[in-house]
mmCIF file of the N, C-alpha and C atoms, coordinates in Angstrom:
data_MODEL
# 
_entry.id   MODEL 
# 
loop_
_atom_site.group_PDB 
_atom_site.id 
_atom_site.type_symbol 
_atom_site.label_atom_id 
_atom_site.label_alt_id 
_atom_site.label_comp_id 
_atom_site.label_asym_id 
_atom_site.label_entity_id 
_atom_site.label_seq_id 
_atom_site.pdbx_PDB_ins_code 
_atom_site.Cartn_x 
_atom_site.Cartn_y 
_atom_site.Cartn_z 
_atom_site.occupancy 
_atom_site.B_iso_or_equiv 
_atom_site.pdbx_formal_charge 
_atom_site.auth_seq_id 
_atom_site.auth_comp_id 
_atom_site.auth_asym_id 
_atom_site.auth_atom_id 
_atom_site.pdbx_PDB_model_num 
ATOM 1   N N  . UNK A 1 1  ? -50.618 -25.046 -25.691 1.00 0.00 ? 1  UNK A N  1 
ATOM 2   C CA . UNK A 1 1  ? -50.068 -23.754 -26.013 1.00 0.00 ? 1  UNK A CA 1 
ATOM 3   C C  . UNK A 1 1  ? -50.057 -22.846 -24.785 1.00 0.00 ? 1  UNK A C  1 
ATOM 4   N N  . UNK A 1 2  ? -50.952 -22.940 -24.211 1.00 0.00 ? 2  UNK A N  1 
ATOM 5   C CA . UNK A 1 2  ? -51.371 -21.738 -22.336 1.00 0.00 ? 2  UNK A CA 1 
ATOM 6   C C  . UNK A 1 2  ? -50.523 -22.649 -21.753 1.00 0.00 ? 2  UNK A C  1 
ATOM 7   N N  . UNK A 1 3  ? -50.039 -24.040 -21.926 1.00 0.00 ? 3  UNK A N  1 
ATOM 8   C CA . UNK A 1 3  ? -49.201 -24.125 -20.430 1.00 0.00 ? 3  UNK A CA 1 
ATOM 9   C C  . UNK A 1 3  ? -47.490 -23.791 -21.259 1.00 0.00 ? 3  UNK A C  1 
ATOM 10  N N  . UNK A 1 4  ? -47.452 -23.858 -22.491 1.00 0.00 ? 4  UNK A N  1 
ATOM 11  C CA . UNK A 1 4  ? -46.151 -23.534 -22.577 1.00 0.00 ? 4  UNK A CA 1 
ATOM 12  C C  . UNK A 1 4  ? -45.716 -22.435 -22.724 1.00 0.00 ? 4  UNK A C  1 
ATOM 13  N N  . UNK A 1 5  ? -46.763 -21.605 -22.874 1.00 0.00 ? 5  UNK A N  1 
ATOM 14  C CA . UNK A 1 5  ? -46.860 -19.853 -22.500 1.00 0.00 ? 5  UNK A CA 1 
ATOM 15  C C  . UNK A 1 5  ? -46.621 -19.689 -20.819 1.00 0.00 ? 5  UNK A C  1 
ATOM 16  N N  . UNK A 1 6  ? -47.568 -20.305 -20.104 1.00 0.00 ? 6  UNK A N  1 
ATOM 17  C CA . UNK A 1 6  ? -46.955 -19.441 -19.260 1.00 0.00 ? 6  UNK A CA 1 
ATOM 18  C C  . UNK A 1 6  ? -45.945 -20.029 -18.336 1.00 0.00 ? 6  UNK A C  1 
ATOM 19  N N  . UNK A 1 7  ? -45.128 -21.410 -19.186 1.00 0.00 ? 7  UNK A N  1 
ATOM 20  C CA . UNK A 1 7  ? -44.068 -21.781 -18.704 1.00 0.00 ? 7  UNK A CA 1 
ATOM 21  C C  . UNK A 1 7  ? -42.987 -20.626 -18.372 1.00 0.00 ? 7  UNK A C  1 
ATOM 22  N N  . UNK A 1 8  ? -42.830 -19.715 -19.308 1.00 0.00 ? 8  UNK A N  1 
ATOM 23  C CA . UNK A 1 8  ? -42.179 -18.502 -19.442 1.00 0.00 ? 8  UNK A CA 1 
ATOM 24  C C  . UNK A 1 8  ? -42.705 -17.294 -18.953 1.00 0.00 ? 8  UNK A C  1 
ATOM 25  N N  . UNK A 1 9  ? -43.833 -17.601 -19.160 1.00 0.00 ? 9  UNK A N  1 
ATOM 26  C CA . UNK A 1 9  ? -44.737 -16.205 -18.553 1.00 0.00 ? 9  UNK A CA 1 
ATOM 27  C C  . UNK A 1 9  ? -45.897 -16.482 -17.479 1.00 0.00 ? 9  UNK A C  1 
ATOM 28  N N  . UNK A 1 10 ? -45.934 -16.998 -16.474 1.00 0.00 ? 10 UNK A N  1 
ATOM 29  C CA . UNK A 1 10 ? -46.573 -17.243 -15.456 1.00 0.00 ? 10 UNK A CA 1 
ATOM 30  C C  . UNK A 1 10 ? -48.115 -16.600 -15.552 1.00 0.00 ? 10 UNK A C  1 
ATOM 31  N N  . UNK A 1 11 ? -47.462 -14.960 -15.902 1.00 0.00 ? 11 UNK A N  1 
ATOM 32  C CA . UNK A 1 11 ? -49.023 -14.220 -15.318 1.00 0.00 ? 11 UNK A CA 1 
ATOM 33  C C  . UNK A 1 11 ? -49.401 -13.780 -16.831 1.00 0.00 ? 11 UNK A C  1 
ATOM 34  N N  . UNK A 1 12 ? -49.491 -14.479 -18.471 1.00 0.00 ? 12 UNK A N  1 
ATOM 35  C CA . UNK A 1 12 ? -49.775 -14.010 -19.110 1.00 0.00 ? 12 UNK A CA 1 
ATOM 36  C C  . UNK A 1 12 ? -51.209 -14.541 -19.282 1.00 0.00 ? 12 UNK A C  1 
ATOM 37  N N  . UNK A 1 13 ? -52.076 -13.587 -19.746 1.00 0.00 ? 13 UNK A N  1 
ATOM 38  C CA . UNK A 1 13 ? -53.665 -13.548 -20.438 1.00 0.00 ? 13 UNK A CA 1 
ATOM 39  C C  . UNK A 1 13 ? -53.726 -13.816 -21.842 1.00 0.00 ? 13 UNK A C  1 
ATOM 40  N N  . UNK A 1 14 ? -54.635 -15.332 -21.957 1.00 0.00 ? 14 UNK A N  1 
ATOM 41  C CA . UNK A 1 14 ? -54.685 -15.490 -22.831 1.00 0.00 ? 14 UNK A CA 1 
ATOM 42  C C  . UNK A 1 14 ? -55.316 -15.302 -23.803 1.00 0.00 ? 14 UNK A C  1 
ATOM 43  N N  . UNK A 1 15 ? -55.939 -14.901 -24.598 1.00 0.00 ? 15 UNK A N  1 
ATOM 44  C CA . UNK A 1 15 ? -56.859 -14.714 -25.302 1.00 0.00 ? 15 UNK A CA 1 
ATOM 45  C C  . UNK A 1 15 ? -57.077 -14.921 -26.725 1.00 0.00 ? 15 UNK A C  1 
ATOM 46  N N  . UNK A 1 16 ? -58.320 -15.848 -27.125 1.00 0.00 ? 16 UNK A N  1 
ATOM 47  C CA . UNK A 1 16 ? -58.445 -15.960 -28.614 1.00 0.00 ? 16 UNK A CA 1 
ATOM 48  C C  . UNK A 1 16 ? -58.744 -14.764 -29.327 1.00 0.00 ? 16 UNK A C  1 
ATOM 49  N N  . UNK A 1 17 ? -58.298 -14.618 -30.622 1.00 0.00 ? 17 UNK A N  1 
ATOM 50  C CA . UNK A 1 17 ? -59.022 -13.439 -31.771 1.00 0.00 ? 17 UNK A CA 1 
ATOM 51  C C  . UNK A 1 17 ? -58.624 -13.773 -32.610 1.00 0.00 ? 17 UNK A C  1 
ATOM 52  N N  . UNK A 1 18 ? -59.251 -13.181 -33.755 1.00 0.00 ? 18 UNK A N  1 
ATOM 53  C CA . UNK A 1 18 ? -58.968 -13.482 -35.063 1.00 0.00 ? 18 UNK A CA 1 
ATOM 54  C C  . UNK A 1 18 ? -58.256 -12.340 -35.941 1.00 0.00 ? 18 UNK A C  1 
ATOM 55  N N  . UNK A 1 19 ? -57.696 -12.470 -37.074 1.00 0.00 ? 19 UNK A N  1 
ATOM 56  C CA . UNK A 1 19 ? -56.841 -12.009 -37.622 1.00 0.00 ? 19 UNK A CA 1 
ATOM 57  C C  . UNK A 1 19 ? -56.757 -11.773 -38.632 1.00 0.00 ? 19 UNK A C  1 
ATOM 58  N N  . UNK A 1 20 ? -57.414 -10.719 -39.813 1.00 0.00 ? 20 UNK A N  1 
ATOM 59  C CA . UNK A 1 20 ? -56.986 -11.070 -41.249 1.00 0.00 ? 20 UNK A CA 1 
ATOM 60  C C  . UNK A 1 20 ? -55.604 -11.176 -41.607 1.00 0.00 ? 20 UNK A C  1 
ATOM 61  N N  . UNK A 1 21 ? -55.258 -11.897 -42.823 1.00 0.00 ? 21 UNK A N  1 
ATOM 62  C CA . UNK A 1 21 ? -53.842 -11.907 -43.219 1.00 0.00 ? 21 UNK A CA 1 
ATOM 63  C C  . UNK A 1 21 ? -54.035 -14.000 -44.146 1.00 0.00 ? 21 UNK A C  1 
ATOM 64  N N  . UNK A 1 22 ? -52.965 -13.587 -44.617 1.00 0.00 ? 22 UNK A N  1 
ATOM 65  C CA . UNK A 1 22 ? -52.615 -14.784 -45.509 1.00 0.00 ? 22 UNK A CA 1 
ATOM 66  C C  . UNK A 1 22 ? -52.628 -16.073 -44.352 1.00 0.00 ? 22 UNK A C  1 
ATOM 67  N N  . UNK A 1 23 ? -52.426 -17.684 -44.867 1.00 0.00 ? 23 UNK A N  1 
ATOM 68  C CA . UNK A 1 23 ? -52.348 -18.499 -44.088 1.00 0.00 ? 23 UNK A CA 1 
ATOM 69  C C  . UNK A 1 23 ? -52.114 -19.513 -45.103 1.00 0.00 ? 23 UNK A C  1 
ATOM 70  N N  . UNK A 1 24 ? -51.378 -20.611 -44.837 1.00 0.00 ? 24 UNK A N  1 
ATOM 71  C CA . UNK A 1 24 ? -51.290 -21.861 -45.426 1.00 0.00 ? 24 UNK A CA 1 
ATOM 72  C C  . UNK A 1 24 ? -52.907 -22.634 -44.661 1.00 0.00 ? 24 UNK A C  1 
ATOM 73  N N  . UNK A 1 25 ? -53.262 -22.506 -43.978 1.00 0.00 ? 25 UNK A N  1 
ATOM 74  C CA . UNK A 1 25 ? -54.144 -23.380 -43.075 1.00 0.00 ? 25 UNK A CA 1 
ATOM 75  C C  . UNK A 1 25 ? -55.407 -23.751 -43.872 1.00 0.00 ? 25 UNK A C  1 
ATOM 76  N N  . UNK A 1 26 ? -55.518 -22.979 -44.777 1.00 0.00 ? 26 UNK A N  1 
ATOM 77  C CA . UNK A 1 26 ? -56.935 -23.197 -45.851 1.00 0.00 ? 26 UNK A CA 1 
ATOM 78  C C  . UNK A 1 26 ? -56.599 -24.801 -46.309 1.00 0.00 ? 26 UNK A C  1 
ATOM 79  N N  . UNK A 1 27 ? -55.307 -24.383 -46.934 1.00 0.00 ? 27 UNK A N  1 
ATOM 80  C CA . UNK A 1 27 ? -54.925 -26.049 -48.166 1.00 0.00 ? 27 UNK A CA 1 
ATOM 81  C C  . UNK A 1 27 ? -54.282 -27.000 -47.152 1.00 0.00 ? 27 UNK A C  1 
ATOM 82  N N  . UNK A 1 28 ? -54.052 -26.493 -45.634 1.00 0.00 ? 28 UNK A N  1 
ATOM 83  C CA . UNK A 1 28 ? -53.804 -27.675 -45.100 1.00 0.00 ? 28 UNK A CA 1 
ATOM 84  C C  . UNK A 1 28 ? -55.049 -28.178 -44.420 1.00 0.00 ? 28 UNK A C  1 
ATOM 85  N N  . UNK A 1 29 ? -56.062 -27.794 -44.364 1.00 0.00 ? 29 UNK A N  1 
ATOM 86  C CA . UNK A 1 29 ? -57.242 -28.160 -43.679 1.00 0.00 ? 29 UNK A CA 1 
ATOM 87  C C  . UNK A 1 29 ? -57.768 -29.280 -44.831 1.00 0.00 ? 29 UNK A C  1 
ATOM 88  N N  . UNK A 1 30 ? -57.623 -28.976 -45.766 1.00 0.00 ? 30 UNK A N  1 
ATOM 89  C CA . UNK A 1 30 ? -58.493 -30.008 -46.939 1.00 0.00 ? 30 UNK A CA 1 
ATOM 90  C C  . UNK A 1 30 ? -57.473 -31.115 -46.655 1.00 0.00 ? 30 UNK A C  1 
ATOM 91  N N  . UNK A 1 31 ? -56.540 -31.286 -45.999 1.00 0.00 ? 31 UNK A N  1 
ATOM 92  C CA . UNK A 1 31 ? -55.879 -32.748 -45.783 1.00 0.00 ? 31 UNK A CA 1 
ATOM 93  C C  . UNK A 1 31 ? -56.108 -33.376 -45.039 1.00 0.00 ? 31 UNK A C  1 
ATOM 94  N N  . UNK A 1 32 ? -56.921 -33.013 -43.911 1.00 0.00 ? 32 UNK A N  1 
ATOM 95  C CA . UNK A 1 32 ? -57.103 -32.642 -42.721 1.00 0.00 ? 32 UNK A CA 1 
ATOM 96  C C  . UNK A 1 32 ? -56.228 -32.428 -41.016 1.00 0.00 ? 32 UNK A C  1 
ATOM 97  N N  . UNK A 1 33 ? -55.242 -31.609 -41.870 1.00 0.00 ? 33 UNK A N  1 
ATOM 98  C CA . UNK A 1 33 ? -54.611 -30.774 -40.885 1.00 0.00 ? 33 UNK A CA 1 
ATOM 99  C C  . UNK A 1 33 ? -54.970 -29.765 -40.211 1.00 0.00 ? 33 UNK A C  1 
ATOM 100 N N  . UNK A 1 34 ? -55.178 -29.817 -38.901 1.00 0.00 ? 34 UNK A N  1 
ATOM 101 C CA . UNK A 1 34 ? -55.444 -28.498 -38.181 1.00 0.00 ? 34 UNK A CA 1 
ATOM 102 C C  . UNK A 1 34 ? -54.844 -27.345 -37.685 1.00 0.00 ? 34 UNK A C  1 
ATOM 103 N N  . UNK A 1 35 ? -54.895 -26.189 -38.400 1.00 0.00 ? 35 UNK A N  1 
ATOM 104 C CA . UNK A 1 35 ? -53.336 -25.602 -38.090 1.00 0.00 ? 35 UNK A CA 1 
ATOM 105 C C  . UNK A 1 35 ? -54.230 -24.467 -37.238 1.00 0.00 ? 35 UNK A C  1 
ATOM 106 N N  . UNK A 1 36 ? -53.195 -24.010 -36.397 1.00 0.00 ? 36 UNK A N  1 
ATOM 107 C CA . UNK A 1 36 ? -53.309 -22.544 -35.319 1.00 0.00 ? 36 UNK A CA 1 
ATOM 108 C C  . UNK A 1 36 ? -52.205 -21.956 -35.449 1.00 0.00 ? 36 UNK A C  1 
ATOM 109 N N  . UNK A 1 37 ? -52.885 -20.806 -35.202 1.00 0.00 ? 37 UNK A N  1 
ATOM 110 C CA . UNK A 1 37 ? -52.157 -19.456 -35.365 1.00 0.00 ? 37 UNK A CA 1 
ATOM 111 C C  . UNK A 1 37 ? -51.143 -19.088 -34.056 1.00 0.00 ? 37 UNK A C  1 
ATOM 112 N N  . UNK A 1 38 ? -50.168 -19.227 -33.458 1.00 0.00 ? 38 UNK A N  1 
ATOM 113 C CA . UNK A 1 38 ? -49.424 -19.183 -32.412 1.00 0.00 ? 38 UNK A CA 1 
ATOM 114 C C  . UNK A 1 38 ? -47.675 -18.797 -32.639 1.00 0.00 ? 38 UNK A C  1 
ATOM 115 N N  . UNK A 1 39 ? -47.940 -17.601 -32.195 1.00 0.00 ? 39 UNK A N  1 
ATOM 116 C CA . UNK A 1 39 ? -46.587 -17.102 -32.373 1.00 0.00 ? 39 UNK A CA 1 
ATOM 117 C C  . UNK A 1 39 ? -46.264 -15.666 -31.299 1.00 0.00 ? 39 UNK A C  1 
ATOM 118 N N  . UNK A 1 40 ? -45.521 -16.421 -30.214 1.00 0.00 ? 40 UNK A N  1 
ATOM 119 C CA . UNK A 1 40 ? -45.112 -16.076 -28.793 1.00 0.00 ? 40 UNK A CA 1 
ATOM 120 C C  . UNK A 1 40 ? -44.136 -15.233 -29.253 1.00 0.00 ? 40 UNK A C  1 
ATOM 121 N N  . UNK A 1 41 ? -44.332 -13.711 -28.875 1.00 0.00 ? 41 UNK A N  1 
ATOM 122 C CA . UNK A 1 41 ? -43.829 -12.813 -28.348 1.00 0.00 ? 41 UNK A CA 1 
ATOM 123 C C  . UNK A 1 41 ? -44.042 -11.543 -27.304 1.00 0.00 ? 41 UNK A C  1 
ATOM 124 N N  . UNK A 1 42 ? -42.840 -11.460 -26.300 1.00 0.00 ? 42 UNK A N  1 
ATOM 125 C CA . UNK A 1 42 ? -42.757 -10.981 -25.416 1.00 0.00 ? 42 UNK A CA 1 
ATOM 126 C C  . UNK A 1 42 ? -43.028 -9.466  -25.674 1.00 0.00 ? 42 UNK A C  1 
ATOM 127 N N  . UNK A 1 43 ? -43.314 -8.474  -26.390 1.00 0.00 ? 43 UNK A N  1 
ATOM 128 C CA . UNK A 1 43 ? -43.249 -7.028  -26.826 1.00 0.00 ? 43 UNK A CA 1 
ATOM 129 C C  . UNK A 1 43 ? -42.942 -6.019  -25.492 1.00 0.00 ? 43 UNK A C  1 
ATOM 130 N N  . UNK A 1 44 ? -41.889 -5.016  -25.591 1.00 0.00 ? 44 UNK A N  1 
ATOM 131 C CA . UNK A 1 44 ? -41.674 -4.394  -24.616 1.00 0.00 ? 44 UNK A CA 1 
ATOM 132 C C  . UNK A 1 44 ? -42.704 -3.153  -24.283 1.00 0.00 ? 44 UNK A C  1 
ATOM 133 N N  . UNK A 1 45 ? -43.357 -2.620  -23.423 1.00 0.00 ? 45 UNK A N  1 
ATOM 134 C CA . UNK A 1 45 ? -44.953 -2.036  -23.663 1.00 0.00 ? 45 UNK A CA 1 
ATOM 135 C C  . UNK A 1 45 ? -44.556 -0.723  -24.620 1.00 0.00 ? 45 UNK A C  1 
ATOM 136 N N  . UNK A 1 46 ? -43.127 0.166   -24.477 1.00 0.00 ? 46 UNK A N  1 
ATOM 137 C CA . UNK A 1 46 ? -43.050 0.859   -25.820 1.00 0.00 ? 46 UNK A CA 1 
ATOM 138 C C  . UNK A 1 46 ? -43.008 0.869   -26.843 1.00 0.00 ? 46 UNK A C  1 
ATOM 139 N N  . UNK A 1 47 ? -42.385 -0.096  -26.813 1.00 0.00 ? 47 UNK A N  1 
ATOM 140 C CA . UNK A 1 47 ? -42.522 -0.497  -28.418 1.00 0.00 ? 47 UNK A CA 1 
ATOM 141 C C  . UNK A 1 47 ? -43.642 -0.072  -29.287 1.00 0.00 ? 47 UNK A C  1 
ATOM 142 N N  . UNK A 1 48 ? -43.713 0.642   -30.011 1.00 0.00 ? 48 UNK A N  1 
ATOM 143 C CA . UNK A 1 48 ? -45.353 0.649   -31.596 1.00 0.00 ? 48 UNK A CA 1 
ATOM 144 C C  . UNK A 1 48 ? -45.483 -0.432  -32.203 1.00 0.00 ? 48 UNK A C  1 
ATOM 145 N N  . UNK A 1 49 ? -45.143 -1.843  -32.328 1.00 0.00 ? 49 UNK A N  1 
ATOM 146 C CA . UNK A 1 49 ? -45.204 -2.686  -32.747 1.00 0.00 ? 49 UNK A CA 1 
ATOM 147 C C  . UNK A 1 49 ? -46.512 -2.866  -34.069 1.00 0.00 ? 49 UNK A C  1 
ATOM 148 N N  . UNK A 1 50 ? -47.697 -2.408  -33.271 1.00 0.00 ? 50 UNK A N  1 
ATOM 149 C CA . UNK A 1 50 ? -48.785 -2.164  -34.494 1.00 0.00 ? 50 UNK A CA 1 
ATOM 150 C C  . UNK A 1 50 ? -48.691 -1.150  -35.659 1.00 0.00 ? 50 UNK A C  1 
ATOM 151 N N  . UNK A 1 51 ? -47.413 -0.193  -35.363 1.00 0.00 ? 51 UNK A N  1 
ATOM 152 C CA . UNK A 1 51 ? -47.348 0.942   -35.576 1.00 0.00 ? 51 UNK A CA 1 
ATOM 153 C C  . UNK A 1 51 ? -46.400 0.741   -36.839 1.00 0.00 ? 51 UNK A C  1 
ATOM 154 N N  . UNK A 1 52 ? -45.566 -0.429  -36.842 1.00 0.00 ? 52 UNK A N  1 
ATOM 155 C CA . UNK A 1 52 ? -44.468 -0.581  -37.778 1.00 0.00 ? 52 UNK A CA 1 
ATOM 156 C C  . UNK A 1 52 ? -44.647 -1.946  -38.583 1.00 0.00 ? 52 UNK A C  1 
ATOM 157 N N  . UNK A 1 53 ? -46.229 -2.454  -38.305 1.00 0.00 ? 53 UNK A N  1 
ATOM 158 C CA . UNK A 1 53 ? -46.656 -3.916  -38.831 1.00 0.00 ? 53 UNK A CA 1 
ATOM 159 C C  . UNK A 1 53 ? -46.241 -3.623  -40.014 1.00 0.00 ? 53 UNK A C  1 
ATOM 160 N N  . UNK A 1 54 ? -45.869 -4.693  -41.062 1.00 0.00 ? 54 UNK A N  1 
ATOM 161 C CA . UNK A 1 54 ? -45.337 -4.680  -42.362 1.00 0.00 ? 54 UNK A CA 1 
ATOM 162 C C  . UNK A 1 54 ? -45.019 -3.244  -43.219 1.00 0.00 ? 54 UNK A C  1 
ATOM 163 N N  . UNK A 1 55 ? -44.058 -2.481  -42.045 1.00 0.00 ? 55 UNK A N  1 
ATOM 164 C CA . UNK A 1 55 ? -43.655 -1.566  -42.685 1.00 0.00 ? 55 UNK A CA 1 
ATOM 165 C C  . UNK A 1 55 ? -42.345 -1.477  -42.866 1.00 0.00 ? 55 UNK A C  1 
ATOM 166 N N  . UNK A 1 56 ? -41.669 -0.158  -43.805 1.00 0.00 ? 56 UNK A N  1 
ATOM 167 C CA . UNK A 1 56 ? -40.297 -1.155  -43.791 1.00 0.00 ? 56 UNK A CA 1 
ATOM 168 C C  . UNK A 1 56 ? -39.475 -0.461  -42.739 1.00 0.00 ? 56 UNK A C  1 
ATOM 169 N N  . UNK A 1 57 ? -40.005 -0.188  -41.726 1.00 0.00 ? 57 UNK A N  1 
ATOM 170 C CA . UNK A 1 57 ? -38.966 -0.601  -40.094 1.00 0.00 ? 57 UNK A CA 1 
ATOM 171 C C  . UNK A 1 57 ? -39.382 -1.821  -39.156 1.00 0.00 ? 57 UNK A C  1 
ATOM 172 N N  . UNK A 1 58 ? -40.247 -2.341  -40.102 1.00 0.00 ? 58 UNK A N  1 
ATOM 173 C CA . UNK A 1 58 ? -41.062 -3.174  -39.166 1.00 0.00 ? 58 UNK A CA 1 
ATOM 174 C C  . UNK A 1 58 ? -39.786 -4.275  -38.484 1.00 0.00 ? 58 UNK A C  1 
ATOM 175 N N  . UNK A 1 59 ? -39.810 -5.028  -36.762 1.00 0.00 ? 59 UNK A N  1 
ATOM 176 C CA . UNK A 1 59 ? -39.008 -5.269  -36.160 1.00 0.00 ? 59 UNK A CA 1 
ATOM 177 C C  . UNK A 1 59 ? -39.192 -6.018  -35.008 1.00 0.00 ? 59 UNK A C  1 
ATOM 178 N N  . UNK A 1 60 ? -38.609 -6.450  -34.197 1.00 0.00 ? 60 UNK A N  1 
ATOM 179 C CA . UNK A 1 60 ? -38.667 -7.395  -33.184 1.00 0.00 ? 60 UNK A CA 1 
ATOM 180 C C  . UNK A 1 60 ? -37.407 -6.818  -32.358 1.00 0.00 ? 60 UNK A C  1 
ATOM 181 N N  . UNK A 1 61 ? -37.445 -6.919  -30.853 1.00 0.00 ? 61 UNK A N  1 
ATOM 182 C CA . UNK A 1 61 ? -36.006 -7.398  -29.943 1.00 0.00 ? 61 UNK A CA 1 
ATOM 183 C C  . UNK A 1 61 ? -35.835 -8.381  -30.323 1.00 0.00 ? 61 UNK A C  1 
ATOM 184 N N  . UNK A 1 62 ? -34.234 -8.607  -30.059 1.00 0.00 ? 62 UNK A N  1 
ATOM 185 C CA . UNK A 1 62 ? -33.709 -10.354 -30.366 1.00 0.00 ? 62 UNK A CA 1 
ATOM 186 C C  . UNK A 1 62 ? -34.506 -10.348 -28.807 1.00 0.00 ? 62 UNK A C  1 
ATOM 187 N N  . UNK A 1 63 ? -34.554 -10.130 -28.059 1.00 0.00 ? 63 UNK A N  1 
ATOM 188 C CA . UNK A 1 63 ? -35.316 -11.109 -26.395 1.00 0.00 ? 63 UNK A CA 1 
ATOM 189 C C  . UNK A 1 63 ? -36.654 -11.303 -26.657 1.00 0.00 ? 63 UNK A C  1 
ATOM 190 N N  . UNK A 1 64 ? -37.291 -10.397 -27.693 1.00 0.00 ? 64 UNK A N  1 
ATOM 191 C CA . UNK A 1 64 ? -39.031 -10.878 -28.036 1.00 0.00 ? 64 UNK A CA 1 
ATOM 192 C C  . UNK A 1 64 ? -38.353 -12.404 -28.582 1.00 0.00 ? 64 UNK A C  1 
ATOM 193 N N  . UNK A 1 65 ? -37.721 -12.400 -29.214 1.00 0.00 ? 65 UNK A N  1 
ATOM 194 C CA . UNK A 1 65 ? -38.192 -13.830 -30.042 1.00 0.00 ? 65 UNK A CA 1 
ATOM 195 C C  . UNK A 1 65 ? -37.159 -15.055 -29.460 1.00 0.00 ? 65 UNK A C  1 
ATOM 196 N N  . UNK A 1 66 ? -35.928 -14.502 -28.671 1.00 0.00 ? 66 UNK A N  1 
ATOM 197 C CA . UNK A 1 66 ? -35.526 -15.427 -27.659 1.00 0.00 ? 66 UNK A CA 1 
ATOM 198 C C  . UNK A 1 66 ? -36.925 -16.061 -26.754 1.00 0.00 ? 66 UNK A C  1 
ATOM 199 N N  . UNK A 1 67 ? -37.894 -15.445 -26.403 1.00 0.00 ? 67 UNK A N  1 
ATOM 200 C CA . UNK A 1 67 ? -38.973 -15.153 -25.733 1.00 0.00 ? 67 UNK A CA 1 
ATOM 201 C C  . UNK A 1 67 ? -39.692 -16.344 -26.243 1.00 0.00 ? 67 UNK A C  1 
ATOM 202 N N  . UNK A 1 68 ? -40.190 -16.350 -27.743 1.00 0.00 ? 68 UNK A N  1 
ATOM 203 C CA . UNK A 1 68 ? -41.248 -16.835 -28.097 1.00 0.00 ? 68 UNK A CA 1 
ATOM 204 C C  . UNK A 1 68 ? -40.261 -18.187 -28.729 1.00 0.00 ? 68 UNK A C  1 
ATOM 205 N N  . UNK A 1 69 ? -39.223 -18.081 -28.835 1.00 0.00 ? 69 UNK A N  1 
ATOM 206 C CA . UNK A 1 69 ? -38.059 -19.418 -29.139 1.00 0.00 ? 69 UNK A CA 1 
ATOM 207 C C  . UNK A 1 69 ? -38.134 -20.629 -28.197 1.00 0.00 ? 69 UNK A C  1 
ATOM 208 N N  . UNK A 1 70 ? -38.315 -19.554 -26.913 1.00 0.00 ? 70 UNK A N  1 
ATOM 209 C CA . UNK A 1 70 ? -38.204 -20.769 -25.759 1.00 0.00 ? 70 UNK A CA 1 
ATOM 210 C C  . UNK A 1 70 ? -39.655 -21.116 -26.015 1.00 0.00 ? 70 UNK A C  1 
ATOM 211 N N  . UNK A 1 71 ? -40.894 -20.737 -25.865 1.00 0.00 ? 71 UNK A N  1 
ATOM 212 C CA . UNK A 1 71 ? -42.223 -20.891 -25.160 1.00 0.00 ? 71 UNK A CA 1 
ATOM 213 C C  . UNK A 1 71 ? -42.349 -22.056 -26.877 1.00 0.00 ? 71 UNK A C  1 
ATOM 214 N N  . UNK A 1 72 ? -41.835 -21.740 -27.662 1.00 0.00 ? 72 UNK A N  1 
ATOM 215 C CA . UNK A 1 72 ? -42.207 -23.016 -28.964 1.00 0.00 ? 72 UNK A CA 1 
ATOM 216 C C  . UNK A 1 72 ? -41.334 -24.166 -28.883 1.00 0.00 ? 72 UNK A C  1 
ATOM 217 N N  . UNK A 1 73 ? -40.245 -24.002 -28.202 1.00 0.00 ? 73 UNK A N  1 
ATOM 218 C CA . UNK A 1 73 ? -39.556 -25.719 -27.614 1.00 0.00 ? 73 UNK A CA 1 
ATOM 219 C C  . UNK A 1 73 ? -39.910 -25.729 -26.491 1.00 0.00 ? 73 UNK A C  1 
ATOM 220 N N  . UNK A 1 74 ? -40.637 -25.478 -25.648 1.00 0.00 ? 74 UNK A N  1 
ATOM 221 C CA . UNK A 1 74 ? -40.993 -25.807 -24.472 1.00 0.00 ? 74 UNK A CA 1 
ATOM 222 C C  . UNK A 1 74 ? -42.820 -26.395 -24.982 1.00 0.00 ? 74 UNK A C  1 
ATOM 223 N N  . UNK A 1 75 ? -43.426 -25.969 -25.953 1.00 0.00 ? 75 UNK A N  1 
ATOM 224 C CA . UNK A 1 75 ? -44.465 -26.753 -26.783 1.00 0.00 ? 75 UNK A CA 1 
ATOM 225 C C  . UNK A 1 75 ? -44.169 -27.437 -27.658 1.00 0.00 ? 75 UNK A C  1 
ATOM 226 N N  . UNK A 1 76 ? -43.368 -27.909 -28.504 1.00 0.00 ? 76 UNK A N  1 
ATOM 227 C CA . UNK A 1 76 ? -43.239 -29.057 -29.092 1.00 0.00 ? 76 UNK A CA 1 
ATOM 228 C C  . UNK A 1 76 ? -42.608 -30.229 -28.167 1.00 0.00 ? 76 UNK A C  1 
ATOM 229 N N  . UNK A 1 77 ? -41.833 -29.666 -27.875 1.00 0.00 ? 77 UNK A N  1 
ATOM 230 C CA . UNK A 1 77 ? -40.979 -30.926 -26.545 1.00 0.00 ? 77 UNK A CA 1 
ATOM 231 C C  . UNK A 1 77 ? -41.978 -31.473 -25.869 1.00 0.00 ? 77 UNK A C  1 
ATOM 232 N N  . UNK A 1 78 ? -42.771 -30.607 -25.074 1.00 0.00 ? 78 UNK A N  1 
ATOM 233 C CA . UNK A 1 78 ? -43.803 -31.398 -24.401 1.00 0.00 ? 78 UNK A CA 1 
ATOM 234 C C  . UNK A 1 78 ? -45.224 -31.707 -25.315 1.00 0.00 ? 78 UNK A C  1 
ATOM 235 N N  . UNK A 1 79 ? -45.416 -31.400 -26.441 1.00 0.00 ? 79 UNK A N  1 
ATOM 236 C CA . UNK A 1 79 ? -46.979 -31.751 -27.134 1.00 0.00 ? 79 UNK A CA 1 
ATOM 237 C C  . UNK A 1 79 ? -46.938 -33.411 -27.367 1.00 0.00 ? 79 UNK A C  1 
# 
């Protein structure tokens, strides 16, 4: 996941944390699937992004997720 991050993003910091919120990963773990939480986006630093989390303006640039489009075929292609 860090090398196909910073395939796109050279100088990004990575960092683990945790997150409340829903997940399939509970009922896929009892199969024993290991799922992670990874979802690449670029955010422009104005943006409020925390500010509009599941609200109803909540939003993305199409280039955030052009962003995180590439960095997830550039990790499955190579995993």
């Amino acid at each position: 996941m860090i090398d196909a991050l910073h395939t796109e993003d050279p100088g990004a910091k990575v960092l683990p944390y945790t997150l409340s919120g829903g997940t399939d990963n509970k009922s896929l773990s009892r199969l024993g699937i290991t799922g992670y939480g990874f979802a690449p986006l670029q955010l422009p630093d104005d943006l409020d992004f925390t500010g509009m989390f599941h609200g109803v303006d909540e939003r993305v640039p199409v280039d955030s997720l052009k962003f995180g489009a590439r960095v997830l075929n550039t990790l499955l292609t190579n995993y």
